[in-house]
N, C-alpha and C positions, 0 to 999 in steps of 0.2 A: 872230742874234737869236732869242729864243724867242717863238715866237707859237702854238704848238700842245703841250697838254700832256695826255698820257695817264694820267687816275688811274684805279688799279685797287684794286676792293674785293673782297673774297670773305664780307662780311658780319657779320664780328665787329671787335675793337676796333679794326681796323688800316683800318676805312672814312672816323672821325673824324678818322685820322693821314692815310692819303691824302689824301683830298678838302682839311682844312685845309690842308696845305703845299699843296696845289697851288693854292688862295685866295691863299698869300699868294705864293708866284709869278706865278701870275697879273697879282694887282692890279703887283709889280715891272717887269714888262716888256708889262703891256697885252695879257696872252696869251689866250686858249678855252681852255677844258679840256672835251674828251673825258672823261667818267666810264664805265668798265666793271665791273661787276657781272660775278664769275666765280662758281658756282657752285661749293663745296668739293669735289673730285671723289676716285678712288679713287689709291692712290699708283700711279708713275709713271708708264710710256706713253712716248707718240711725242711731241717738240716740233719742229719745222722740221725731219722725216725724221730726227732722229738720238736714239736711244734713250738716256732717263737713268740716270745709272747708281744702283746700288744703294744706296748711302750717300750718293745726293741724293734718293732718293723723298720725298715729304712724309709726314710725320707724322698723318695725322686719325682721327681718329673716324667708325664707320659710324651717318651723318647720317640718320633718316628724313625722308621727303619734308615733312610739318611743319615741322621744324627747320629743310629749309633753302628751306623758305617763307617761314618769319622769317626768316633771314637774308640773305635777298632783299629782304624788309619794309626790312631795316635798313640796308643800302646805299642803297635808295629815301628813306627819311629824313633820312640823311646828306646825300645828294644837295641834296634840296629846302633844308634846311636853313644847309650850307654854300655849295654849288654853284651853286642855282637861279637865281640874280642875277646872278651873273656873265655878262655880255655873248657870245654866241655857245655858251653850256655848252650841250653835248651828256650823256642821258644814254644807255648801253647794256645790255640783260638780256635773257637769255634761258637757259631751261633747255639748249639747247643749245651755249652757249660754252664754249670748253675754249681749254687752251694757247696752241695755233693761232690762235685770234679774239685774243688778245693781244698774239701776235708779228705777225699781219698788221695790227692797227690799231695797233701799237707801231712798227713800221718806215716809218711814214705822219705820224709824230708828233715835235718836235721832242725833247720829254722823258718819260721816265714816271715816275709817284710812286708810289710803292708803302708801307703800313703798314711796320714793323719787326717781324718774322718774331720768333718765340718768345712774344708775349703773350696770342695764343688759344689758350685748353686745347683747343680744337673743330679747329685744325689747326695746330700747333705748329712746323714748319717748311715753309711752302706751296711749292710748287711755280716758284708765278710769280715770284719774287726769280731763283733760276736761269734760266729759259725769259727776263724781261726782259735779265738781262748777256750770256746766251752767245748771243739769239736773234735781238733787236731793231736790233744795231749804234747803239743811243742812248744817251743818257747817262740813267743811273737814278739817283732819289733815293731813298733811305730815311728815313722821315719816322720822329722819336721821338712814346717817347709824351704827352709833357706839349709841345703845342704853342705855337709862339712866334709873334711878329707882328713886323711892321716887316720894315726895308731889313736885305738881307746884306750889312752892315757890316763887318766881319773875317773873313776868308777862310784858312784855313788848308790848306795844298797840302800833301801829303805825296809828296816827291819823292825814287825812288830809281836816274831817268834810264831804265826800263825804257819796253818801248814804250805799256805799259798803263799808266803813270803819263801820259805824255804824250798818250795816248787820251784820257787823262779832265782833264789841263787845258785842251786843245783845246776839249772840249762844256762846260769852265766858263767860258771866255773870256766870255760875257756878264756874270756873275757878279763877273770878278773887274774886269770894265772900272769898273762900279758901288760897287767895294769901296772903302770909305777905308782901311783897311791888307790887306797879303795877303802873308802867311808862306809863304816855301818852306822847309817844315820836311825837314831831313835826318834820317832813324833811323839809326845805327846803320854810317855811316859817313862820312866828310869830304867838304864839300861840291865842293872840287874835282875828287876822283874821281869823282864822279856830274855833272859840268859845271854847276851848280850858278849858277856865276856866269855860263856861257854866256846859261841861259835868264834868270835878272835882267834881262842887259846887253837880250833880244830880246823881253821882257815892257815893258821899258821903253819900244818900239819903240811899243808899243799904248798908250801913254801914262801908264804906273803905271809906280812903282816902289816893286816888292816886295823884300819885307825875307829876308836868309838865315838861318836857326838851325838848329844841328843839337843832337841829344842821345845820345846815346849807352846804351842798356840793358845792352850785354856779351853776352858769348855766353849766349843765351838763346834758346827755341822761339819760331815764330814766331806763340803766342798772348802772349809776354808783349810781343815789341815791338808786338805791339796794343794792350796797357794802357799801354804807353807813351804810344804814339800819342796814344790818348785821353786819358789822363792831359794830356799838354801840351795839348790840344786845350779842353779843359775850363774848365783851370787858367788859358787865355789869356780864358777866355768867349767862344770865337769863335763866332758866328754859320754857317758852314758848314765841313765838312771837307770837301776831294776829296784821293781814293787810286783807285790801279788797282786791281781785281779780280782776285786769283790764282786758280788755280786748274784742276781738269781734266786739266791736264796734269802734275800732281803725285800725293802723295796726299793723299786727300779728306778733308775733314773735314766739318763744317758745310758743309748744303747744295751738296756737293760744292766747296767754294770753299776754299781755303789758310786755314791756320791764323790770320795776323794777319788776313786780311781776314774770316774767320767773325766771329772775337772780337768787331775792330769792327762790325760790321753789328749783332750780339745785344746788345749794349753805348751806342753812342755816343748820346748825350742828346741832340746838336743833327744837324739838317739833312747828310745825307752824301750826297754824290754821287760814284757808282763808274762805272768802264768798264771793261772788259774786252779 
């Protein structure tokens, strides 16, 4: 059950996008949310002792102290605005929080929400999307920008039987218990070779039963079986997506993360929640 939820803001448009999903999480499951306020800082560094690599540094702008005054102002507003009500909301700031103060109040916390990465000119790929999947061991949501309300009614699972696919239906299980339908979508191969009907038969165990579809792209890079993805994802109007998290141990693209799973994260309209 989720009773503890980590949103994180760095001050620009992605404070709205946090703070909201995690409201409406929240009110879902009866949760607190923790709000933290990170400060835009300089690209890369240290996160949990292990150095990031180069083609995941973030992307900003050298912020004067001003600038990211207000954008402290503006997390603070978000906060009161969205958050303040919420029963047991914490909020967090300080000029000195870095990566660290993330991963250590993110490994404390049952989920973290985080904006969708590429909409502020002021830091265009942040930092903390990485440091939350590779750091925290939780399940992370990436919140779109045009925010939704209500129950996560349709659930769509992106299942290719990897251990980070089942990472990340494991930390949705609360999600999908609440779901009135839930897709275990196949990309791009049969669902029997991926066991496909195994986990139906052991989903069903928890008292659903979720539906199988597969689709098929063709031999294609792994940014287009992420328009796929999305594409069916969309086209179904599902209220959240969960997929595992690639990456790291490949090559890097977006935010050091695998190619379908960049696309999706810079892309998907509704509610995503990834593991690693």
């Amino acid at each position: 059950m989720i009773k503890s939820i980590l949103a994180v803001s760095e001050g620009g448009p992605d404070a709205a996008m946090s703070f909201s999903l995690a409201a409406r999480v929240a009110g879902e499951f009866g949760a607190a949310v923790d709000a933290l306020h990170l400060p835009v800082g300089p690209a890369g560094g240290m996160v949990g002792g292990l150095a990031m690599s180069g083609e995941a540094m973030p992307l900003v702008m050298d912020l004067d102290d001003d600038r990211l005054e207000e954008r402290a102002k503006e997390s603070g507003r978000a906060y009161q605005q969205i958050l303040g009500s919420i029963k047991g909301a914490t909020y967090t700031a300080a000029k000195t929080a870095t990566l660290d103060s993330l991963v250590a109040m993110g490994r404390c916390s049952d989920i973290l929400v985080l904006g969708r990465p590429g909409s502020d000119p002021q830091n265009v790929a942040p930092a903390t999307v990485e440091a939350a999947l590779y750091e925290c061991a939780r399940a992370v949501m990436i919140a779109p920008p045009q925010a939704r309300s209500g129950a996560f009614s349709s659930v769509v699972v992106a299942w290719n039987g990897s251990f980070q696919a089942a990472r990340a239906l494991e930390y949705a299980l609360p999600f999908l218990q609440k779901a009135a339908k839930v897709t275990l979508l196949v990309v791009g191969a049969k669902p029997d070779d991926v066991g496909a009907s195994y986990l139906a038969r052991n989903l069903g165990r928890h008292g659903f039963t979720p539906v199988i579809d597969a689709i098929d792209p063709g031999a294609v890079s792994g940014r287009a079986r992420g328009r796929a993805l999305l594409g069916y994802t969309h086209d179904k109007n599902a209220d959240l997506l969960v997929m595992g998290a690639y990456g790291r141990g490949q090559v890097m693209s977006f935010l050091g993360l695998g190619g379908a799973t960049g696309k999706v994260i810079s892309s998907c309209r509704v509610p995503l929640l990834l593991a690693h």
